[in-house]
mmCIF file of the N, C-alpha and C atoms, coordinates in Angstrom:
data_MODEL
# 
_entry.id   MODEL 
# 
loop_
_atom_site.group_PDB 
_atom_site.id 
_atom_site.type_symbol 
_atom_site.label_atom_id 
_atom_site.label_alt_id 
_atom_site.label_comp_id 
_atom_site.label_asym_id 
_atom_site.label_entity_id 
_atom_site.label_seq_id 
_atom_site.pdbx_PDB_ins_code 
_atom_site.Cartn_x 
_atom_site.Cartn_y 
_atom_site.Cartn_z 
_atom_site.occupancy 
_atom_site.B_iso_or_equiv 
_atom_site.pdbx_formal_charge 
_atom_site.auth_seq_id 
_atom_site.auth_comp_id 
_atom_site.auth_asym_id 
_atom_site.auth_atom_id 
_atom_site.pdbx_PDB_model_num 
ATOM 1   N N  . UNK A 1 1  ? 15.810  12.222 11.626 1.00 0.00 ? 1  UNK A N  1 
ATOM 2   C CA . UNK A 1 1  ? 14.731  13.122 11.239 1.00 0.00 ? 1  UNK A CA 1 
ATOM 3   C C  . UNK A 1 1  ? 13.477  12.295 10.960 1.00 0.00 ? 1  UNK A C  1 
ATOM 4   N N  . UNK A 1 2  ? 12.086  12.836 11.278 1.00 0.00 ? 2  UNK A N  1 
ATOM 5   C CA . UNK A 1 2  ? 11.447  12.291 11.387 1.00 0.00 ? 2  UNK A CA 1 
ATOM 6   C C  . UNK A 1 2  ? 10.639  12.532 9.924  1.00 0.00 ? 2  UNK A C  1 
ATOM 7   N N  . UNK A 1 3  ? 9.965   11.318 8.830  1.00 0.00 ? 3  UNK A N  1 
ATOM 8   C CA . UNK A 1 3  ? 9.732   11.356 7.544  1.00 0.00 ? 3  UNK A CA 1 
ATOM 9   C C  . UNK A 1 3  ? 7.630   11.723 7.777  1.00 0.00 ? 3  UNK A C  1 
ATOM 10  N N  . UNK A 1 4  ? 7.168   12.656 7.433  1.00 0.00 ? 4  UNK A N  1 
ATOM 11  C CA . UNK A 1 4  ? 6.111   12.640 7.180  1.00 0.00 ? 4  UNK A CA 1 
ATOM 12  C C  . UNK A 1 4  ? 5.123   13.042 6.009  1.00 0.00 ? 4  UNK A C  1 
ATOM 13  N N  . UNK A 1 5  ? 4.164   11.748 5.972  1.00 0.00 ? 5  UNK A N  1 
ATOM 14  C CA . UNK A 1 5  ? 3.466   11.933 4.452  1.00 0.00 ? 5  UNK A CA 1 
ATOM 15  C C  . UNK A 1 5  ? 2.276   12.823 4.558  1.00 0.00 ? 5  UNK A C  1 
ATOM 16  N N  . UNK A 1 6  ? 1.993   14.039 3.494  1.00 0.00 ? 6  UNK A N  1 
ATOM 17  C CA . UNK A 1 6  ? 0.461   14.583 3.942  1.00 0.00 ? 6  UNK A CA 1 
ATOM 18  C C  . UNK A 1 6  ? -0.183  14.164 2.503  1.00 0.00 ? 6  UNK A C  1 
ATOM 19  N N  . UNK A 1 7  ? -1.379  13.517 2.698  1.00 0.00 ? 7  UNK A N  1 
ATOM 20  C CA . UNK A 1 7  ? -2.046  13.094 1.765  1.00 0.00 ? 7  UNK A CA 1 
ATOM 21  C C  . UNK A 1 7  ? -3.412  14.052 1.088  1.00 0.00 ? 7  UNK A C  1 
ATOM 22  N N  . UNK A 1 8  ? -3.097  15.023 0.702  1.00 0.00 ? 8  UNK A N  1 
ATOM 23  C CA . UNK A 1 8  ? -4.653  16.072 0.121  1.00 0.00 ? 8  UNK A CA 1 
ATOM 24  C C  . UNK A 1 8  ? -4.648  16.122 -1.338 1.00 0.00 ? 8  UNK A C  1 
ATOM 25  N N  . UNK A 1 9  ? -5.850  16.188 -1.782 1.00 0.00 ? 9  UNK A N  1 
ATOM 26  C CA . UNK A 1 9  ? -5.826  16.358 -3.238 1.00 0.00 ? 9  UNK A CA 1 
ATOM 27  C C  . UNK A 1 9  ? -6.073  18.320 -3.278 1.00 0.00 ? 9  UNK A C  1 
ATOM 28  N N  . UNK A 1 10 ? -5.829  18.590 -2.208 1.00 0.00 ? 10 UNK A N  1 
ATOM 29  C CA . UNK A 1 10 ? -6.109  20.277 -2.146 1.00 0.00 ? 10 UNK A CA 1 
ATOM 30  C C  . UNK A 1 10 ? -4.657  20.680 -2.302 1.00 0.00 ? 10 UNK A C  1 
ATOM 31  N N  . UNK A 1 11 ? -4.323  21.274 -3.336 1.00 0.00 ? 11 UNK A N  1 
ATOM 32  C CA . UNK A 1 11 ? -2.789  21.797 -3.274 1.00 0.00 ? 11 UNK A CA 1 
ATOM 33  C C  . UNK A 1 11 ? -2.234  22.996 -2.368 1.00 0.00 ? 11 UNK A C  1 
ATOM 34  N N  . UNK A 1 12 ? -3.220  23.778 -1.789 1.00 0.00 ? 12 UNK A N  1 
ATOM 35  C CA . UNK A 1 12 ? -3.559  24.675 -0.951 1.00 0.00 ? 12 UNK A CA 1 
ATOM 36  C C  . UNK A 1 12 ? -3.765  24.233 0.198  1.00 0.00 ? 12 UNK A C  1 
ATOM 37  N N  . UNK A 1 13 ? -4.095  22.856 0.571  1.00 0.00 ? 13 UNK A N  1 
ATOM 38  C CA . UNK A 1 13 ? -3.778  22.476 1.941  1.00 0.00 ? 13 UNK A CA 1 
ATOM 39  C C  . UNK A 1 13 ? -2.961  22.114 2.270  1.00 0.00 ? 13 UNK A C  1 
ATOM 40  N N  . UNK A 1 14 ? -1.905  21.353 1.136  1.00 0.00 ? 14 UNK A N  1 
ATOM 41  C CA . UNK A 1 14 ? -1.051  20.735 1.115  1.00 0.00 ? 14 UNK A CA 1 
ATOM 42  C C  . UNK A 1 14 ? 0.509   21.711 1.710  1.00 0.00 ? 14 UNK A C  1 
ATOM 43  N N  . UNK A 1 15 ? -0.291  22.777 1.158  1.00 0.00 ? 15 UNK A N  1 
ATOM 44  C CA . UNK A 1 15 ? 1.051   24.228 0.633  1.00 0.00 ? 15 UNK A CA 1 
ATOM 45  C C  . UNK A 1 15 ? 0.603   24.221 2.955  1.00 0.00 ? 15 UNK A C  1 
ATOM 46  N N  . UNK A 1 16 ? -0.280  24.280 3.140  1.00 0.00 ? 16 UNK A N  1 
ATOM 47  C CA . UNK A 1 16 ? -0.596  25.093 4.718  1.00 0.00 ? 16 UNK A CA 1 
ATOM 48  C C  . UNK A 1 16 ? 0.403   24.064 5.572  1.00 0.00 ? 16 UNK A C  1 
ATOM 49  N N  . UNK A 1 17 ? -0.395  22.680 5.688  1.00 0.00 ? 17 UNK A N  1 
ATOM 50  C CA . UNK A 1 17 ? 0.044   21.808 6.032  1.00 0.00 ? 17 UNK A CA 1 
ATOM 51  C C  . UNK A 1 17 ? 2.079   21.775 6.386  1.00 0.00 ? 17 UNK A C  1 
ATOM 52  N N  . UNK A 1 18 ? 2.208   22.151 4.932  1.00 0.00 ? 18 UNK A N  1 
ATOM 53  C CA . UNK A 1 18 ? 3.777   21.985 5.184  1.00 0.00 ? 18 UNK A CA 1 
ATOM 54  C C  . UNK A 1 18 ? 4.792   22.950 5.511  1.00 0.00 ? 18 UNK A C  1 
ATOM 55  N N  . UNK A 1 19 ? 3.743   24.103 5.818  1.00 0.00 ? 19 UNK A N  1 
ATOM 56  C CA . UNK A 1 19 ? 4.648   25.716 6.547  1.00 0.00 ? 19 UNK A CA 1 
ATOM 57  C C  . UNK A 1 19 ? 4.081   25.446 7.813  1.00 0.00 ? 19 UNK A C  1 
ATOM 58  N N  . UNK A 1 20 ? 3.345   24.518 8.523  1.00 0.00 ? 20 UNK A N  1 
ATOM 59  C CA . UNK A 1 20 ? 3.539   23.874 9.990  1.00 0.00 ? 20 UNK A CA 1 
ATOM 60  C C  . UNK A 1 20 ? 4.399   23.197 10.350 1.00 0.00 ? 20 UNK A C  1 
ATOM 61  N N  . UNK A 1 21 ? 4.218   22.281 9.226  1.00 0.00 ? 21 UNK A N  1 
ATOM 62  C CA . UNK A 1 21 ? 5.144   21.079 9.748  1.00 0.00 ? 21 UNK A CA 1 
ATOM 63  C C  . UNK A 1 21 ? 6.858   21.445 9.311  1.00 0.00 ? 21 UNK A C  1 
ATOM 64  N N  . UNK A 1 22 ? 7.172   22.287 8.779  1.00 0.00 ? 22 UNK A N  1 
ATOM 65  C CA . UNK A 1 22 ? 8.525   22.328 8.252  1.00 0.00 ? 22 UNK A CA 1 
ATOM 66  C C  . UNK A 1 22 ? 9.137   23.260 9.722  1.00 0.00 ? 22 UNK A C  1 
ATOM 67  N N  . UNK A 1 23 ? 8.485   24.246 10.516 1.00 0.00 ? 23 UNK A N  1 
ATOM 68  C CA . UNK A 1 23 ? 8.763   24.905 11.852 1.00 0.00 ? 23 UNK A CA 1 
ATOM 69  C C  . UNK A 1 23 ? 9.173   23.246 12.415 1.00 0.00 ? 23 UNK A C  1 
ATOM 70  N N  . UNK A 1 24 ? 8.799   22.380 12.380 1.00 0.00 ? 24 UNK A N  1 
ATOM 71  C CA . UNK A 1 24 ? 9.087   21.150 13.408 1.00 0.00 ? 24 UNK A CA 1 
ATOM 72  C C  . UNK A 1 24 ? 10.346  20.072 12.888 1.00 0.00 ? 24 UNK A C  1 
ATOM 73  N N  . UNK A 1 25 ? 10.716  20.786 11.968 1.00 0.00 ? 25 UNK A N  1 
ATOM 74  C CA . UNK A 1 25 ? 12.107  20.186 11.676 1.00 0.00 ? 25 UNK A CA 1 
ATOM 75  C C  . UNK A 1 25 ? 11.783  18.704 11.197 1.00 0.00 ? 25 UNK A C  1 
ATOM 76  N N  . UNK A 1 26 ? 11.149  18.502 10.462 1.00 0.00 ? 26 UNK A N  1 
ATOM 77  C CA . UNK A 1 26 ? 10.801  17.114 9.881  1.00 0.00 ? 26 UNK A CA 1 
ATOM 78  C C  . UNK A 1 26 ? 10.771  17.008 8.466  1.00 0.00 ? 26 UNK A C  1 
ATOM 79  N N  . UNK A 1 27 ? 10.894  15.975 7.836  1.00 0.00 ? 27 UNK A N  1 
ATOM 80  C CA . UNK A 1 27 ? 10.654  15.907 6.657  1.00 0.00 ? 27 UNK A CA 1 
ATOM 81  C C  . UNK A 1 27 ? 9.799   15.458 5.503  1.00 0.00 ? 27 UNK A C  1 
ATOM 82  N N  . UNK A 1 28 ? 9.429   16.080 5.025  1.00 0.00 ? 28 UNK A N  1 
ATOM 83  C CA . UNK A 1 28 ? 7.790   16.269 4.128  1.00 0.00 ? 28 UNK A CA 1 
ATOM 84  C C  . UNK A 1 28 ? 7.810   15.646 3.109  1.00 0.00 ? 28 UNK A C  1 
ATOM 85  N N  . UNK A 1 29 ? 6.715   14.636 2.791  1.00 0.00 ? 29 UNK A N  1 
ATOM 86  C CA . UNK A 1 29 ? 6.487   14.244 1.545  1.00 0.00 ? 29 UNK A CA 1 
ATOM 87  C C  . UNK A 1 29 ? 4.922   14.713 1.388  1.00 0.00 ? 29 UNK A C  1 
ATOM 88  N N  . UNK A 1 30 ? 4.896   14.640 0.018  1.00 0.00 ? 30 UNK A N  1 
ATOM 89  C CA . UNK A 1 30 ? 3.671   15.114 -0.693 1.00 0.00 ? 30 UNK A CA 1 
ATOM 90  C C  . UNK A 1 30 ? 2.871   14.098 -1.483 1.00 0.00 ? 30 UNK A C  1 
ATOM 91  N N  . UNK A 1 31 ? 1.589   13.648 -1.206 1.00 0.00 ? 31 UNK A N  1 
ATOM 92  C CA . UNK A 1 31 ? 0.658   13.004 -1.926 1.00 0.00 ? 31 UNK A CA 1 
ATOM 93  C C  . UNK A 1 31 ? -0.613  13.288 -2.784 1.00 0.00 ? 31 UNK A C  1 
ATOM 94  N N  . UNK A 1 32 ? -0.800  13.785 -3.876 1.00 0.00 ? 32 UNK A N  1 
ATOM 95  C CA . UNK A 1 32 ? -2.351  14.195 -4.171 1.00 0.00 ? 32 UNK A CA 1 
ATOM 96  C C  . UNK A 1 32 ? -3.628  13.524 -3.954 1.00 0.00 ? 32 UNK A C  1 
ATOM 97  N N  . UNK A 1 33 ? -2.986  12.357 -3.861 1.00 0.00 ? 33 UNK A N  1 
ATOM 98  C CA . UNK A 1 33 ? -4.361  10.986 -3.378 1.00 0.00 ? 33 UNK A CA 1 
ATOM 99  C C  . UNK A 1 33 ? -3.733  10.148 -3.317 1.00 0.00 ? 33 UNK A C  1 
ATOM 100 N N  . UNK A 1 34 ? -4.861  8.550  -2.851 1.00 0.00 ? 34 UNK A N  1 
ATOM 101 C CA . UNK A 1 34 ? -4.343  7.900  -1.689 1.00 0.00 ? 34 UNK A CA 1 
ATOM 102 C C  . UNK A 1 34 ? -3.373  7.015  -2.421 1.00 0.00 ? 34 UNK A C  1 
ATOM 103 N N  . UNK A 1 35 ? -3.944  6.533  -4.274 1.00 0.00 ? 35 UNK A N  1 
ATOM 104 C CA . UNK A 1 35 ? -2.776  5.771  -4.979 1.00 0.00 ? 35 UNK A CA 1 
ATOM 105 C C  . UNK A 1 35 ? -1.284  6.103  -4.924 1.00 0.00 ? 35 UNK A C  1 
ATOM 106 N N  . UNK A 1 36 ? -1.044  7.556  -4.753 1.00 0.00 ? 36 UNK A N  1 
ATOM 107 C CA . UNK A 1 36 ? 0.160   8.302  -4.512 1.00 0.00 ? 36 UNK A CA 1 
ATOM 108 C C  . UNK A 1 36 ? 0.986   7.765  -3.654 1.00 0.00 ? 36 UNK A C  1 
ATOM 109 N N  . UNK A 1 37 ? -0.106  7.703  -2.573 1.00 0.00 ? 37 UNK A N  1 
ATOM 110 C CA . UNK A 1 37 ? 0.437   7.956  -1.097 1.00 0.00 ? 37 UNK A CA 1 
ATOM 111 C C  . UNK A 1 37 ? 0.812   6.267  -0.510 1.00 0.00 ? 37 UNK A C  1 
ATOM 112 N N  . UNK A 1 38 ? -0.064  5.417  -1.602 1.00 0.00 ? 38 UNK A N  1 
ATOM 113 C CA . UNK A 1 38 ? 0.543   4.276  -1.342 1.00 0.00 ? 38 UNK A CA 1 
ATOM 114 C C  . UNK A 1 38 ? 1.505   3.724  -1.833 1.00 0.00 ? 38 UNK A C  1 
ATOM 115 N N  . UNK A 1 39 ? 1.712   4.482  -3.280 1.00 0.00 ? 39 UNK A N  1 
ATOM 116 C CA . UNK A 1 39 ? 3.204   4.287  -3.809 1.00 0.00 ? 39 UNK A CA 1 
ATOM 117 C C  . UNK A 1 39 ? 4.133   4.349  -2.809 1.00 0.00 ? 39 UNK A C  1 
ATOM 118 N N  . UNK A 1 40 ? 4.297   5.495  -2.378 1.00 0.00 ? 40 UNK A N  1 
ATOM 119 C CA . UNK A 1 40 ? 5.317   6.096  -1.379 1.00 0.00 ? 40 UNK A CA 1 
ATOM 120 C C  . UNK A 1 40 ? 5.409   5.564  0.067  1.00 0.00 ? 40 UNK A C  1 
ATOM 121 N N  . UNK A 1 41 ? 4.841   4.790  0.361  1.00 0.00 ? 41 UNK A N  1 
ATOM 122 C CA . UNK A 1 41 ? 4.618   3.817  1.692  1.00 0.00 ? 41 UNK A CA 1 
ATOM 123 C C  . UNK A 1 41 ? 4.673   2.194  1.335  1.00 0.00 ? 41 UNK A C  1 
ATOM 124 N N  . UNK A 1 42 ? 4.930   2.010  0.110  1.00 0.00 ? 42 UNK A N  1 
ATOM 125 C CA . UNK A 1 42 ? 5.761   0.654  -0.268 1.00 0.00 ? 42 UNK A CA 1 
ATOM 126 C C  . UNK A 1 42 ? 7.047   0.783  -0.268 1.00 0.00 ? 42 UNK A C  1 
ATOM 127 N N  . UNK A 1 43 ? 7.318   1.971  -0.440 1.00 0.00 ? 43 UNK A N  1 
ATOM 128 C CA . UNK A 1 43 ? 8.884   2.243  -0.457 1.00 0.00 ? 43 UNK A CA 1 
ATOM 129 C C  . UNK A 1 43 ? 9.440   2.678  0.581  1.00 0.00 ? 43 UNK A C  1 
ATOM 130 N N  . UNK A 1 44 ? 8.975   3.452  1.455  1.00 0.00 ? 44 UNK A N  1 
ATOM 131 C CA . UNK A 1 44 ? 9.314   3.850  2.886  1.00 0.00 ? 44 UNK A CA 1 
ATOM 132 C C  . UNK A 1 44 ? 8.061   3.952  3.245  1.00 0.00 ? 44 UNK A C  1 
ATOM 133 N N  . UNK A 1 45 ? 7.718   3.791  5.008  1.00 0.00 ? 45 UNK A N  1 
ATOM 134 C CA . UNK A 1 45 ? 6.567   3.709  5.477  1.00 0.00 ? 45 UNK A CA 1 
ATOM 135 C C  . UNK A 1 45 ? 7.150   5.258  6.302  1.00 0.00 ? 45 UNK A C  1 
ATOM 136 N N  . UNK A 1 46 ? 5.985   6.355  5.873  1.00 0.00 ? 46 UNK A N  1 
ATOM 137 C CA . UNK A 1 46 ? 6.656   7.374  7.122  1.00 0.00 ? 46 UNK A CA 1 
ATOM 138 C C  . UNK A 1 46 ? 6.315   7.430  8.462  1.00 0.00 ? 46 UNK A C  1 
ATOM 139 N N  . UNK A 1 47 ? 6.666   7.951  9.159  1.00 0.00 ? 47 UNK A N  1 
ATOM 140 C CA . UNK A 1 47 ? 6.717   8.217  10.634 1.00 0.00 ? 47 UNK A CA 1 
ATOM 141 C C  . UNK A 1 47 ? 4.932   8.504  11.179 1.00 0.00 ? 47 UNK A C  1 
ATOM 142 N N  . UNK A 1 48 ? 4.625   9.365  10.486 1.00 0.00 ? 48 UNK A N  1 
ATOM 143 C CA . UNK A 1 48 ? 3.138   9.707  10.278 1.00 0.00 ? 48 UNK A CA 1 
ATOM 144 C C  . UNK A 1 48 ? 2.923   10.201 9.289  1.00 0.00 ? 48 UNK A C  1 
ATOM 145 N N  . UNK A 1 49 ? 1.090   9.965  8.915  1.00 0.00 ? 49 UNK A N  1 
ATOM 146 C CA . UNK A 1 49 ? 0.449   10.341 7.909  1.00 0.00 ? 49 UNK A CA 1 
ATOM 147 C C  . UNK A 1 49 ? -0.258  11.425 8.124  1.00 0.00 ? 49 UNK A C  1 
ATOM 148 N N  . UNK A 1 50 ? -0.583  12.247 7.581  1.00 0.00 ? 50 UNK A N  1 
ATOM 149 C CA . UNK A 1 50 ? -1.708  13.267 7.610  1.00 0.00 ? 50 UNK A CA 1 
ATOM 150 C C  . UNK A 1 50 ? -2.579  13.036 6.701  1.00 0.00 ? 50 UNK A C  1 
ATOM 151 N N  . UNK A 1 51 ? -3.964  12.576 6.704  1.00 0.00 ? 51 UNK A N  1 
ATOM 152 C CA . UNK A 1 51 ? -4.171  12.525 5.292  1.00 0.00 ? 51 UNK A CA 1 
ATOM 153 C C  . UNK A 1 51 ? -5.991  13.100 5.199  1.00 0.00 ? 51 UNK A C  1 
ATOM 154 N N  . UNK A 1 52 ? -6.258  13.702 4.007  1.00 0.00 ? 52 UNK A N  1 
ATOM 155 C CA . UNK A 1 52 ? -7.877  14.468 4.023  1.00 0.00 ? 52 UNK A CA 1 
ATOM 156 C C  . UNK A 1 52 ? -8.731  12.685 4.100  1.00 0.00 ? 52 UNK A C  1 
ATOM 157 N N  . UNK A 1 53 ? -9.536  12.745 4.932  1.00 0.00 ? 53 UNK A N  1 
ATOM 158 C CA . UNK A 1 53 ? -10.824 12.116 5.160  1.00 0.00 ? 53 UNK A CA 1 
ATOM 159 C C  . UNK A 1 53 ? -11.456 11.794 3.528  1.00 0.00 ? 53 UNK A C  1 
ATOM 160 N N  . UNK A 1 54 ? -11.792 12.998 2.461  1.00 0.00 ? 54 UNK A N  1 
ATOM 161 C CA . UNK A 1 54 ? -12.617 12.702 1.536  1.00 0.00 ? 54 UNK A CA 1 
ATOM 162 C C  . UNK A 1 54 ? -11.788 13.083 0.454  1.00 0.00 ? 54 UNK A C  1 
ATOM 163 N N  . UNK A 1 55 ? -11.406 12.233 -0.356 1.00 0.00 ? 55 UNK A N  1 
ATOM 164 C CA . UNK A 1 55 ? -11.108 12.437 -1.658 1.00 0.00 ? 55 UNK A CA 1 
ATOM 165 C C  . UNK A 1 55 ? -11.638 12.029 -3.012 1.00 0.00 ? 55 UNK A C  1 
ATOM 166 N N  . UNK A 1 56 ? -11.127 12.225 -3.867 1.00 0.00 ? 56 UNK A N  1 
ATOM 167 C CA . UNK A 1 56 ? -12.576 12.142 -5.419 1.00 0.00 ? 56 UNK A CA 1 
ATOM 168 C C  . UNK A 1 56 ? -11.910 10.508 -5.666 1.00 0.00 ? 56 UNK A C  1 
ATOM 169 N N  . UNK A 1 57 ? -10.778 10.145 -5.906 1.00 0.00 ? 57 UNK A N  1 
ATOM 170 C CA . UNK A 1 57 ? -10.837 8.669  -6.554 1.00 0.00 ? 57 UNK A CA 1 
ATOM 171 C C  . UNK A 1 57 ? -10.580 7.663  -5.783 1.00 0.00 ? 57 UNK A C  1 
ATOM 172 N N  . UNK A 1 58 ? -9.900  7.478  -4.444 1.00 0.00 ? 58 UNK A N  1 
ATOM 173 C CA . UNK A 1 58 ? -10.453 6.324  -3.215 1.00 0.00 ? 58 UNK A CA 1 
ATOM 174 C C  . UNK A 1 58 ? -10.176 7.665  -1.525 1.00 0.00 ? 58 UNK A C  1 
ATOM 175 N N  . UNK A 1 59 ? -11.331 7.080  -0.662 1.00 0.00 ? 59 UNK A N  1 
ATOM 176 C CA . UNK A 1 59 ? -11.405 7.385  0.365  1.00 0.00 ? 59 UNK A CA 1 
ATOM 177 C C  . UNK A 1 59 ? -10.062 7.396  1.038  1.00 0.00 ? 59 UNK A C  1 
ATOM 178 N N  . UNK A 1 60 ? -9.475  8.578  1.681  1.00 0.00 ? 60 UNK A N  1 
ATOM 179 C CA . UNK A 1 60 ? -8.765  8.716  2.625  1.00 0.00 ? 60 UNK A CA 1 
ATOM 180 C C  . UNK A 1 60 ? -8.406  8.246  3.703  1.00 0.00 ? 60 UNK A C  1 
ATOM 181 N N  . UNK A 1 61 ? -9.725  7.705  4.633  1.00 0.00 ? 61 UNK A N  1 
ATOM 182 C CA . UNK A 1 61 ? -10.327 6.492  5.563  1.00 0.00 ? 61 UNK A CA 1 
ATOM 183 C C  . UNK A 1 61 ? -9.569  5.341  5.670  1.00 0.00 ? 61 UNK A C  1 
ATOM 184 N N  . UNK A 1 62 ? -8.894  5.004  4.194  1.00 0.00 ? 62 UNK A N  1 
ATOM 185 C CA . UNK A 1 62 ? -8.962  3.153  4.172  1.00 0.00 ? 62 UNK A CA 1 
ATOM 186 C C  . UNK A 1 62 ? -7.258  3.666  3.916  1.00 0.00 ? 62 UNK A C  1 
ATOM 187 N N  . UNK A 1 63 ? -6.465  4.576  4.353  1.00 0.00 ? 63 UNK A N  1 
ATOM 188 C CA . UNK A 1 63 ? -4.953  4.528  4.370  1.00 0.00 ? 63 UNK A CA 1 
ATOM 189 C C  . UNK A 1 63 ? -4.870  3.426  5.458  1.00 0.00 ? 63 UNK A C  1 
ATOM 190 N N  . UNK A 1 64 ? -5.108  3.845  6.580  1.00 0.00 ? 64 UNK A N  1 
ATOM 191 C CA . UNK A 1 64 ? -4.892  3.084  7.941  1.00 0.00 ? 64 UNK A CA 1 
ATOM 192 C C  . UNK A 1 64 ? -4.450  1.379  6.943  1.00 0.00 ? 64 UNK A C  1 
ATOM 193 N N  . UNK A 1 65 ? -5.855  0.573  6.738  1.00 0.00 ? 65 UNK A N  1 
ATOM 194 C CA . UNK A 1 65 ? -6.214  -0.453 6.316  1.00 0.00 ? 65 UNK A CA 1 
ATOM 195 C C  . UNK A 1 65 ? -5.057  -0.780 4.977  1.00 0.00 ? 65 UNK A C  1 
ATOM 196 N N  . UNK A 1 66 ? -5.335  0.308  4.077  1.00 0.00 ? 66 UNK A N  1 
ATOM 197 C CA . UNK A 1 66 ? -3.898  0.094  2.758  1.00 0.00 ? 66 UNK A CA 1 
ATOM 198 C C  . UNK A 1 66 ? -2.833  -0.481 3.266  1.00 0.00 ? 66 UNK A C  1 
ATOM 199 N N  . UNK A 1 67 ? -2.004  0.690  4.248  1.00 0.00 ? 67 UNK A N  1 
ATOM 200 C CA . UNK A 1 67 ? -1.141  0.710  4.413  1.00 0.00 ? 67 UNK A CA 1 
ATOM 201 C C  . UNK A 1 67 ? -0.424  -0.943 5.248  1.00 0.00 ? 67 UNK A C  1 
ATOM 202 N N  . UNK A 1 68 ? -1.546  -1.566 5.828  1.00 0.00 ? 68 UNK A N  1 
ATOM 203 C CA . UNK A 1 68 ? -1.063  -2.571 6.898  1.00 0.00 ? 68 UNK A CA 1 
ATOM 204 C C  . UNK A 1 68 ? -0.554  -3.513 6.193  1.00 0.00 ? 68 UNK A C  1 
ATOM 205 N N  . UNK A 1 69 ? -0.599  -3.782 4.819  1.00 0.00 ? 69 UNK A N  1 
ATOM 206 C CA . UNK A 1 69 ? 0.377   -4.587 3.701  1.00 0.00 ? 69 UNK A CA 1 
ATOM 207 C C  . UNK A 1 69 ? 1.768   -4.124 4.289  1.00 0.00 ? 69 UNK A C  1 
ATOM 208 N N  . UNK A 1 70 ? 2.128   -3.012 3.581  1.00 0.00 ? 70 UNK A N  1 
ATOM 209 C CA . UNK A 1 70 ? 3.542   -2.578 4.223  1.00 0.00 ? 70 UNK A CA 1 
ATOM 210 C C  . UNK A 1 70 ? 3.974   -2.267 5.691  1.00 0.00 ? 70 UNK A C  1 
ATOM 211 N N  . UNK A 1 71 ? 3.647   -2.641 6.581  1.00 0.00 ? 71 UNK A N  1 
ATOM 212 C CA . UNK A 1 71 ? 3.949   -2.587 7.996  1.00 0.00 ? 71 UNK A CA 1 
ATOM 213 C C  . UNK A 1 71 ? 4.829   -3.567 8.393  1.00 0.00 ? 71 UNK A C  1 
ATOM 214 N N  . UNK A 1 72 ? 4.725   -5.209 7.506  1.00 0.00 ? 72 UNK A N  1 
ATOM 215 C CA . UNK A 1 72 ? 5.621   -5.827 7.998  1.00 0.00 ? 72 UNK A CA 1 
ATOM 216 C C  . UNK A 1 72 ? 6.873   -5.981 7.779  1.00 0.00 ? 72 UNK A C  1 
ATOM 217 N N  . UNK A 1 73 ? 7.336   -4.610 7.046  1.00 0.00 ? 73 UNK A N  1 
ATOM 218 C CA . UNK A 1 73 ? 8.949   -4.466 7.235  1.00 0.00 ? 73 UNK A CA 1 
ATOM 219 C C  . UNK A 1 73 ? 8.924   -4.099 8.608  1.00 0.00 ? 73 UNK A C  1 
ATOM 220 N N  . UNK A 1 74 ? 8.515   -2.877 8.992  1.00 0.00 ? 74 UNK A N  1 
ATOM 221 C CA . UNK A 1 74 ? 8.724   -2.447 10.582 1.00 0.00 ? 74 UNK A CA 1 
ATOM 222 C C  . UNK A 1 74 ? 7.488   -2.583 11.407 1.00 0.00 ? 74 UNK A C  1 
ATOM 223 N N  . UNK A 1 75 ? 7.229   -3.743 11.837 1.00 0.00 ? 75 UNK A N  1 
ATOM 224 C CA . UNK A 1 75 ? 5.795   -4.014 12.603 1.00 0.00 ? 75 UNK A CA 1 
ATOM 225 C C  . UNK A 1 75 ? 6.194   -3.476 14.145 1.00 0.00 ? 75 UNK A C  1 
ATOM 226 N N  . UNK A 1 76 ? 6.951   -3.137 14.718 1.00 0.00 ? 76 UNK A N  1 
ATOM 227 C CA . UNK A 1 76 ? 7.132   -2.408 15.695 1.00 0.00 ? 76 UNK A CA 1 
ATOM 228 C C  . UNK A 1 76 ? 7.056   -1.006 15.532 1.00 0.00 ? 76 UNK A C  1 
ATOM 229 N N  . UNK A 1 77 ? 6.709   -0.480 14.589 1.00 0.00 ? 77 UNK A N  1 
ATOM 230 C CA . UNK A 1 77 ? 6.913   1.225  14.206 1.00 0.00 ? 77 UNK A CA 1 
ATOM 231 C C  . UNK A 1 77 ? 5.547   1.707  13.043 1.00 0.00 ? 77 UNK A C  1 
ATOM 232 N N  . UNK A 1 78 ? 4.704   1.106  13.291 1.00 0.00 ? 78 UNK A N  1 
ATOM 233 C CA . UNK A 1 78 ? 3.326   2.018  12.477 1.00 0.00 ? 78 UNK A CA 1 
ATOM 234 C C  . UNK A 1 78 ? 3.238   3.313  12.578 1.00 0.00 ? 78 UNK A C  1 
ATOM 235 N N  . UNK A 1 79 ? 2.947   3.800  11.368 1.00 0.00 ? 79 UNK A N  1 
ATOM 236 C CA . UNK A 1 79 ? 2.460   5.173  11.462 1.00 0.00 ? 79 UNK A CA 1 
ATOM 237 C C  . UNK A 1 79 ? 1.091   6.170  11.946 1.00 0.00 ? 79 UNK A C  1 
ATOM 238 N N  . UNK A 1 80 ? 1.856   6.929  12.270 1.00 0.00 ? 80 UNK A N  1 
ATOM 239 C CA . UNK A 1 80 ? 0.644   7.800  13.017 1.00 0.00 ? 80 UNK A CA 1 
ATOM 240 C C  . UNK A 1 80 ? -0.186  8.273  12.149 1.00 0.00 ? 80 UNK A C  1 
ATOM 241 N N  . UNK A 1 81 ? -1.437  8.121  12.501 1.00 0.00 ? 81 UNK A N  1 
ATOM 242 C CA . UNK A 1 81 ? -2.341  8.756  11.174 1.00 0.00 ? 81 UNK A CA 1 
ATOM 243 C C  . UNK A 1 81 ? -3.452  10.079 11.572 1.00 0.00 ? 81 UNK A C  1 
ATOM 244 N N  . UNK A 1 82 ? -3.651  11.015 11.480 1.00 0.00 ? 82 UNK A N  1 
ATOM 245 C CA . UNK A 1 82 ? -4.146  12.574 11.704 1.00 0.00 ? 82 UNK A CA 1 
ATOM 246 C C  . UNK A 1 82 ? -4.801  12.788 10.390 1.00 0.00 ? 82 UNK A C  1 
# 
């Protein structure tokens, strides 16, 4: 099964977001912002990210860049980012 993170500080996008993605048989994690979302990608890196562009306490933008710390458990398998 395939693990995916959506990163919004909108709890209402978050709620939309995951009555799409749950039709696709995958499995959902939830982030309110990007400190969250990097917790949860030190510990497992998911499959893909979804994450909002603008958020209030760090930019959404710089996941890509965060995240490339934790890539070198699986440097053949980066995540998709949307």
């Amino acid at each position: 099964m395939r693990h995916v993170l959506v990163i919004d500080d909108s709890t209402v996008i978050r709620k939309i977001v995951r009555r799409v993605l749950e039709a696709m048989d995958v499995e959902i994690i939830e982030a309110s912002d990007v400190r969250q979302a990097l917790a949860v990608c030190s510990l497992s890196m998911p499959d893909a990210i979804f994450v909002d562009a603008s958020m209030p306490t760090l930019d959404g933008l710089r996941i890509p860049q965060e995240t490339e710390a934790y890539t070198w458990r699986r440097p053949d398998q980066r995540p998709l980012f949307a």
